[in-house]
N, C-alpha and C positions, 0 to 999 in steps of 0.2 A: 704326112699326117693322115690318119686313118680315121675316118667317121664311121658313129652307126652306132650296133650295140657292141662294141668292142673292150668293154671293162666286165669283168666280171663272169669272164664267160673263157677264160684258160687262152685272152687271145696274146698277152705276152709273151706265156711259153710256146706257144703255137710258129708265132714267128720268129723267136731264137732256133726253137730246133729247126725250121725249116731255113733260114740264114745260114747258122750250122752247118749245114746240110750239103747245101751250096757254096761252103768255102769265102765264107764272107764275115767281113769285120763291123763293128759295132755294137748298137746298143737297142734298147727299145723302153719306151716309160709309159705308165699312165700321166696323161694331162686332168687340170684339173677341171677341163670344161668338158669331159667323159670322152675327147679323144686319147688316141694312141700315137705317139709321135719315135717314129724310128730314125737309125740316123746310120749308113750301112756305107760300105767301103767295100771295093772288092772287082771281078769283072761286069763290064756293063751288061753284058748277056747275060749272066748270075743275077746280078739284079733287077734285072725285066722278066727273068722265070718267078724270080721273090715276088715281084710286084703282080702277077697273075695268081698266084698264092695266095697270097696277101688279100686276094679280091673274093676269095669264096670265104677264106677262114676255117676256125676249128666249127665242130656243127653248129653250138649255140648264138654263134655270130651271125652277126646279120652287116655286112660292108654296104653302105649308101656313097661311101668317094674314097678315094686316096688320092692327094697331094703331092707333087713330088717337086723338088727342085734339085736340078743336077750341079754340080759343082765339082771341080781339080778334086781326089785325094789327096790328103795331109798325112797317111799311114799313122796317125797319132793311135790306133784300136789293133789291138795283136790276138781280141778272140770280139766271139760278140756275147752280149752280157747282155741282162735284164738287170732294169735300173729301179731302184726304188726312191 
């Protein structure tokens, strides 16, 4: 989960292509309490470079926390996607 100003400001494509990027599976969505909740599969190193990423944003962002709870993959995600 991603707080701050992260609606409205390009941060769900931001963090698909950088996912993308890094070879990582999943999704990412607007919540409706104006966070961003991602949900990402892939290597753990991959995803601790996403998660530094993730902490600057695209410019108009402004990141105040991210969230994170680790858990097994389930491989159920074969790209990563933006969720509407």
């Amino acid at each position: 989960m991603v707080s701050g100003r992260v609606q409205g400001v390009g941060y769900r494509a931001f963090a698909a292509r950088a996912a993308s990027s890094r070879g990582l599976f999943g999704g990412v969505r607007n919540l409706g309490d104006g966070r961003v909740e991602l949900e990402v599969e892939g290597a753990k190193a991959a995803i601790e470079a996403l998660l530094q990423e993730l902490m600057e944003g695209p410019p108009a962002a402004h990141v105040t926390q991210i969230e994170t709870e680790w858990a097994e993959a389930d491989d159920r995600f074969s790209t990563f996607r933006i969720w509407y």
